[in-house]
C-alpha positions in Angstrom: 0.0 0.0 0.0 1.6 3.2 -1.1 0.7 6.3 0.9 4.2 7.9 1.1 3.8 11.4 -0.1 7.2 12.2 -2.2 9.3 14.6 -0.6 9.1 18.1 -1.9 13.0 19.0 -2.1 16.2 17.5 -2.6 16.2 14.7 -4.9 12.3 14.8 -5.7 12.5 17.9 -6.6 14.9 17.8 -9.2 13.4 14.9 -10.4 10.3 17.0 -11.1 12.9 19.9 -12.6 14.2 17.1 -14.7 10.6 15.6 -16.0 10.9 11.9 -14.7 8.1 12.6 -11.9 4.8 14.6 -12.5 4.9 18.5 -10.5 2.8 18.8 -7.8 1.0 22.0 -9.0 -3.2 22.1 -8.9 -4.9 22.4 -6.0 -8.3 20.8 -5.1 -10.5 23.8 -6.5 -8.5 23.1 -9.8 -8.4 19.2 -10.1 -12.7 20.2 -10.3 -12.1 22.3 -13.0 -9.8 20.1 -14.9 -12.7 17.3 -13.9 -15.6 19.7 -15.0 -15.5 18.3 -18.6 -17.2 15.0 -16.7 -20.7 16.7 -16.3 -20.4 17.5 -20.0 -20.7 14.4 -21.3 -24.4 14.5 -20.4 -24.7 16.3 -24.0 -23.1 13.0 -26.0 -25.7 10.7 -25.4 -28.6 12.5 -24.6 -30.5 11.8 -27.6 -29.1 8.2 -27.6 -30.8 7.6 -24.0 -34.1 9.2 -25.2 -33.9 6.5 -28.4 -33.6 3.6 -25.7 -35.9 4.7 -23.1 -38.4 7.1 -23.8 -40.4 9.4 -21.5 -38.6 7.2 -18.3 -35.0 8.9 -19.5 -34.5 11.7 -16.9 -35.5 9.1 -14.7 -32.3 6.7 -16.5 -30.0 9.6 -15.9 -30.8 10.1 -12.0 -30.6 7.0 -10.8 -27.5 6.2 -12.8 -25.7 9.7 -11.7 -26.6 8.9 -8.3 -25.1 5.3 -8.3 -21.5 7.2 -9.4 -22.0 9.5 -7.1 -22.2 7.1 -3.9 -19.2 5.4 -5.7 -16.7 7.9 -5.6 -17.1 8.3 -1.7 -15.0 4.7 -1.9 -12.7 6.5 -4.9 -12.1 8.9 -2.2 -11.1 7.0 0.4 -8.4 4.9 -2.0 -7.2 7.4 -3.6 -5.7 9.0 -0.2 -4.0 5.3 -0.2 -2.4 6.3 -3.2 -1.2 10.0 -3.2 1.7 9.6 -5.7 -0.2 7.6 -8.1 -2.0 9.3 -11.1 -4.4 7.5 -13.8 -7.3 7.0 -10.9 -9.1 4.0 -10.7 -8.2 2.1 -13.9 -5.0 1.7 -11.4 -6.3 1.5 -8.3 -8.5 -1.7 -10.0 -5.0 -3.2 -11.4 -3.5 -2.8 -8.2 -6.1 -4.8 -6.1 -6.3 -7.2 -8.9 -2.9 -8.5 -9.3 -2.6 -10.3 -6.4 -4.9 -12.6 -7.9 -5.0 -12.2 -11.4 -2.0 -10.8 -13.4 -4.7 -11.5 -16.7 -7.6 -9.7 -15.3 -5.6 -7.0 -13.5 -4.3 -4.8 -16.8 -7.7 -5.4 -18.6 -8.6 -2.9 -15.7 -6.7 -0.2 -17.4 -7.3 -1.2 -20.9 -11.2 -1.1 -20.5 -10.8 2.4 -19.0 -8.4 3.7 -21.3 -10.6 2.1 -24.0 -13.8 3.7 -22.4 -12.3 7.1 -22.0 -10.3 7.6 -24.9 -13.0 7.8 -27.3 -14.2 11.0 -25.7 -12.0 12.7 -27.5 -13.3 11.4 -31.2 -16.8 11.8 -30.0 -16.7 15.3 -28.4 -14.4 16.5 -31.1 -17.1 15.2 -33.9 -20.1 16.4 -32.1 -17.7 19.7 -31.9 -17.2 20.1 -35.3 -20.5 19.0 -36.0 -22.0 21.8 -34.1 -19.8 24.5 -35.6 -20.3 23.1 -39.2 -24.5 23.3 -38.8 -24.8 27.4 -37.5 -22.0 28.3 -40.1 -22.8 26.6 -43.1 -26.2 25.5 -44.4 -26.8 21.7 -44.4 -26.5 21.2 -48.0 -23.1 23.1 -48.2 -20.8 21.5 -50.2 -18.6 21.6 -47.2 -21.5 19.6 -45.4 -22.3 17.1 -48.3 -18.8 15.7 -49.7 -17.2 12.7 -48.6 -14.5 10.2 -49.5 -15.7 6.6 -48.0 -12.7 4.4 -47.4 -14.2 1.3 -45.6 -17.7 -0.1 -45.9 -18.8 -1.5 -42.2 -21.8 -2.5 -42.8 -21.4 -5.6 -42.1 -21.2 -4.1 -38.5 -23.9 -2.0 -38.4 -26.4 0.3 -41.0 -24.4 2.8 -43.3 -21.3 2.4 -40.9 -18.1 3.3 -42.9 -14.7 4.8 -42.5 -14.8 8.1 -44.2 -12.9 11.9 -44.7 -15.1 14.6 -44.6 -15.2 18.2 -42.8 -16.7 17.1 -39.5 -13.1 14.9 -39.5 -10.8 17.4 -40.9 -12.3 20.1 -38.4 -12.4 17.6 -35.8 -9.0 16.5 -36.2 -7.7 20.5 -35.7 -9.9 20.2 -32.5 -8.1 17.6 -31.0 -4.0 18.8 -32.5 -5.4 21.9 -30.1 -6.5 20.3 -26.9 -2.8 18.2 -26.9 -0.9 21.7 -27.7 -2.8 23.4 -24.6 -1.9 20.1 -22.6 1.1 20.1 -23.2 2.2 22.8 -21.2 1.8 21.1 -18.2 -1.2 20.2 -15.6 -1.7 24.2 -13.9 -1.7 25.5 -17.7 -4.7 22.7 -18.6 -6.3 24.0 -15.1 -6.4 27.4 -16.3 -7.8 26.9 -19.8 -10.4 24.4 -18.0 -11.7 27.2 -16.2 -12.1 29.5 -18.8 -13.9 26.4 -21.0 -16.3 26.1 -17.8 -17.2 29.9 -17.5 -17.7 30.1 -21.3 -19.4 26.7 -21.5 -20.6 24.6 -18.5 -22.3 27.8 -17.2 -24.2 28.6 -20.1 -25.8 25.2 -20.6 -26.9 25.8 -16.8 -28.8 28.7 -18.0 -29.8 27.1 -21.0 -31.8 24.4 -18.8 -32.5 26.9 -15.7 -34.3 29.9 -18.0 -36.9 27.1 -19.8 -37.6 25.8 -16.0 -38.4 29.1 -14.4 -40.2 30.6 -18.0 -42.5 27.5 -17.6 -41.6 26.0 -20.8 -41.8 22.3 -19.2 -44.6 20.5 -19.9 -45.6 17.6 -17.7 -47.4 16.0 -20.5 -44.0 15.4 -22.1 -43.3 12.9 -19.4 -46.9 11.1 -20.1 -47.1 8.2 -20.0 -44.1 7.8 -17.9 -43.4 4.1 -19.6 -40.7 2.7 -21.2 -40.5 3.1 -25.0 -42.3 0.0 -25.5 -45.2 1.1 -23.7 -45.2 -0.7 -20.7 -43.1 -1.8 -16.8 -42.7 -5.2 -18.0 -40.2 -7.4 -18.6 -39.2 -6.0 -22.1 -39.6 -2.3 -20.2 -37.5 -2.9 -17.4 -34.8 -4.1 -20.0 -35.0 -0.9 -21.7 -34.7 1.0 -18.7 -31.7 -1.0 -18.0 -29.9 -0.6 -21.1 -30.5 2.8 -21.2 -28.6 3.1 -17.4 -25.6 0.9 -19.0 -25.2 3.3 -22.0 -26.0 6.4 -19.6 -23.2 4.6 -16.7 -20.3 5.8 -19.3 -21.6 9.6 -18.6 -22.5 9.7 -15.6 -20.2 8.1 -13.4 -17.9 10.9 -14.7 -16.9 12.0 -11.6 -14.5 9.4 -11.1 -12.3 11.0 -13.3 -11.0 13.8 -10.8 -8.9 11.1 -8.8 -6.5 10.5 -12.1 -4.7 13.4 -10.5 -3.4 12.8 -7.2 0.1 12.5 -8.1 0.2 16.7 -9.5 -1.9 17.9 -6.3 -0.3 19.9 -3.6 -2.2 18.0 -0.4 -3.9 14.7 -1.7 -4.1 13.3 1.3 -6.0 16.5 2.6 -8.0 17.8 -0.4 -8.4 14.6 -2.6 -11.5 13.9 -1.6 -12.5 17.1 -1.5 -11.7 17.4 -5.2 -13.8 14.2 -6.2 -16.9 14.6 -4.0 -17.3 18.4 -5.4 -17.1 17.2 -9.3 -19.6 14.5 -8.0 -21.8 17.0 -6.6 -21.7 19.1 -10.1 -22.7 15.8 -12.2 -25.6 15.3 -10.2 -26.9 18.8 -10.8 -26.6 18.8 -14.5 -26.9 15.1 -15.2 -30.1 15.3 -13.1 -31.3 18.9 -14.3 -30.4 18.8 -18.3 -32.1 15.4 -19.2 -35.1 16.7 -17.3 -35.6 20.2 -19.1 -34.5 18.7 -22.4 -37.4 15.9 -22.6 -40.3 18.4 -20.6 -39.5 21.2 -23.9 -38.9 18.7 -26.4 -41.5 15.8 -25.7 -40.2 12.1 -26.8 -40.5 12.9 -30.8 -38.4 15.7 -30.8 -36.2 13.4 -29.3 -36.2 10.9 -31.4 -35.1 12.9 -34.3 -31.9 11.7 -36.4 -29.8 15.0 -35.1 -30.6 14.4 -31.5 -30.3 10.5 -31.5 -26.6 11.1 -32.9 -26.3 14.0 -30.5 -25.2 16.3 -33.2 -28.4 18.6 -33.1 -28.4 18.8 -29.1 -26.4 22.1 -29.6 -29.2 23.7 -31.8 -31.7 22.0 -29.8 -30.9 22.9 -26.4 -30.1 26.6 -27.9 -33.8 27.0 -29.4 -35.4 26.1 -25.6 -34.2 29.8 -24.9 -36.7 31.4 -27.6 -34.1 34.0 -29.0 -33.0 35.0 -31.9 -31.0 33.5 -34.9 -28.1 35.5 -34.5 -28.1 34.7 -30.3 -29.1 30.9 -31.3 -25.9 30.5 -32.8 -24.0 32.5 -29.8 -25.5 29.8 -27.5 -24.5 27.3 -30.1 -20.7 28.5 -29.7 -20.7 28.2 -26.1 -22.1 25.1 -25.7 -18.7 23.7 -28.3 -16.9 25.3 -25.5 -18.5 22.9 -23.3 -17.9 20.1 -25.3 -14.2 21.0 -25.8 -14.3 21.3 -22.1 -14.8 17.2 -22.5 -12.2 17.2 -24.4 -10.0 18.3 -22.4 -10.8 16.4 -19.1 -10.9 13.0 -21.5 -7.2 14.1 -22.7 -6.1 14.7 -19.4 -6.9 11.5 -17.3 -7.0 9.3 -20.2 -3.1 9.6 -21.1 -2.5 10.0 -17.8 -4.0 6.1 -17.2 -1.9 5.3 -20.1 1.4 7.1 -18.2 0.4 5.1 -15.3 0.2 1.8 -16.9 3.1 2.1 -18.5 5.3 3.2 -15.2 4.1 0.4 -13.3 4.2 -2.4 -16.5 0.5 -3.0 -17.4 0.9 -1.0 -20.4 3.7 -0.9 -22.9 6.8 0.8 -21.6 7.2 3.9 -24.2 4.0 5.3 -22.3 6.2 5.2 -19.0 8.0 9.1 -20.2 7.3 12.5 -19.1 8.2 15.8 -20.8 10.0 19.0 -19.1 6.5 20.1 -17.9 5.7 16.7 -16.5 3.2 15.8 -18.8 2.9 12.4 -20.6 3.6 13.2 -23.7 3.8 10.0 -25.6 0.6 8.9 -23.9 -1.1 12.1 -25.4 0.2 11.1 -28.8 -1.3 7.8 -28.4 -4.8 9.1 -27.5 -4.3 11.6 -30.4 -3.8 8.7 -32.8 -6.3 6.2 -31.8 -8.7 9.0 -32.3 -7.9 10.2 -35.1 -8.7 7.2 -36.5 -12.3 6.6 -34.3 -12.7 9.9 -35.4 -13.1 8.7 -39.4 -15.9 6.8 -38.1 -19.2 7.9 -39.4 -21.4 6.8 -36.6 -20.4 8.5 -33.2 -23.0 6.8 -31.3 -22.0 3.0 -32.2 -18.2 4.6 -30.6 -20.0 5.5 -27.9 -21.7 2.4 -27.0 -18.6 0.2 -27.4 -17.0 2.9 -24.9 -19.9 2.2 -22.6 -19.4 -1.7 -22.7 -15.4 -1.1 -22.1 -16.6 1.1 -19.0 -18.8 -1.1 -17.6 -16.9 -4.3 -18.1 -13.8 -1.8 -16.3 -16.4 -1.5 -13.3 -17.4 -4.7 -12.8 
């Protein structure tokens, strides 16, 4: 059990100087900031969920957010058993796991790298996505061409590998999130909390201003039934499918203890850190589904834009009633909080990949740190392996192999 904090002079703290050990530099308030990108993952698979489950789906996202949420009190408590350990509890699950398995322990770290990884291609598609739909009009050449390299559909209906503008703008999304990151851990902090002021905030207002104006209506939730129509056995399985695709989002939280080993006081504010980014998933993963589906009603959200999550941004912008020219404003912010995903995703997925690596789960070239103490050749990993999710042309079949990686990581 490793609960030695490293010593902060001497020898440690060259070894920081030099790179070979991460910098303690983020405090608790900033590990939530870094972590706020968790709560807006809500806006991914919002549409998916609604497709699954119906008028029951704010009901799918409450009692899923609340089942991470009394999980990371246990999160908490290990990860002040592992202060000098980053990746959070990909690693924490190897290291319990070894003693009896050394097969079952590094599949803990694959499925969560392979669960959280994809973030990156699917915020970054939704991103360009959003940004492509208020600039151009939908049958903009820009919008329409496409260069198919792969049929999949033996896999799944019109799934292909293809180049287009959603991947090329995409693509620049992502090169931009690893140049910010790459500056180190307080840098990423900062830009987070920018991203939440100009993102995370607005969709709060987005969702509060329909609530207050009265723009719910209950008989949107009517009859509050699974899609099929009934709570029977066919219902119930709905309703349970649509909490394993919504357990990917909203057990989020999690995410804030990948980084322990580049806090000032883990032992003191860890938990802190992880409880507060629980706290902020259960307010929007509980608040957002429920505005979205009392506006909306079911139909609206079964719509191909929402189902694939790319029309949430336009969607969620016209529950305000403005105008075109602030519609596309709100549009803009709400990329902000997508590329606020992006970032958290970045940040504690390579870090489980540096983690691996360092302690031999993963291959060893992930096991290297650059001058800022960042894992640099882990964020080139995740910035290849999405790349390539990210020529992909359906972002929710990504998704839901993500959520089977996550779940099969949990349990």
């Amino acid at each position: 059990m490793e609960t030695v904090l490293p010593q902060q002079g001497g020898a440690a703290r060259q070894a920081a100087e030099s790179g070979s050990e991460m910098r303690r530099d983020v405090n608790w308030w900033q590990v939530v900031f870094i972590a706020a990108g968790s709560p807006a993952l809500v806006m991914f698979s919002l549409g998916g969920i609604s497709a699954v489950t119906g008028t029951i789906s704010p009901l799918v996202w409450f009692v899923s957010v609340m089942i991470g949420f009394v999980a990371i009190f246990t999160y908490a408590e290990i990860a002040g058993m592992h202060p000098n350990k980053s990746g959070g509890t990909a690693v924490y699950g190897a290291t319990a796991w070894v003693r009896y398995s050394k097969i079952i322990a590094p599949m803990s770290i694959w499925s969560n790298w392979l669960a959280w990884s994809p973030i990156l291609a699917i915020g970054s598609g939704l991103g360009s996505g959003y940004l492509l739909s208020i600039f151009l009009p939908a049958d903009h050449v820009l919008n329409t061409w496409q260069l198919t390299l792969i049929d999949l559909g033996f896999l799944k209906n019109d799934l292909s590998i293809r180049i287009n503008t959603q991947f090329i703008v995409g693509t620049i999304l992502m090169v931009i999130v690893w140049s910010i990151q790459h500056a180190g851990i307080s840098r990423t902090a900062r830009v987070q909390i920018i991203l939440t002021l100009g993102g995370i905030i607005p969709l709060m207002f987005v969702t509060i201003i329909p609530l207050f104006a009265g723009k719910v209506e209950m008989s949107n939730f009517t009859p509050f039934v699974p899609l099929n129509g009934e709570w029977n056995l066919d219902g119930w399985g709905l309703m349970l499918g649509g909490m394993f695709l919504a357990a990917w989002s909203a057990y989020a939280a999690e995410n804030a203890v990948c980084y322990m080993s580049e806090m000032k006081d883990p032992r003191g504010e860890g938990a802190k850190a992880i409880i507060w980014s629980g706290v902020l998933c259960v307010v929007l993963y509980s608040l957002v589904p429920f505005v979205f589906q009392g506006v909306l009603g079911t139909e609206y959200m079964l719509s191909p834009g929402i189902v694939t999550g790319e029309g949430v941004g336009v969607a969620l912008a016209s529950m305000v009633g403005a105008g075109a020219i602030f519609e596309k404003v709100v549009v803009i912010m709400l990329t902000f909080t997508l590329f606020l995903a992006i970032m958290t995703a970045m940040a504690g997925s390579s870090r489980t990949l540096y983690q691996g690596g360092h302690d031999g789960w993963m291959p060893k070239f992930l096991d290297k740190l650059n001058e800022n103490g960042v894992p640099t050749r882990a964020m080139w990993t995740d910035l290849a392996f999405n790349a390539l999710l990210l020529l992909m042309s359906d972002y929710l079949f990504v998704l839901a192999v993500s959520a089977v990686n996550y779940v099969l990581f949990h349990y």
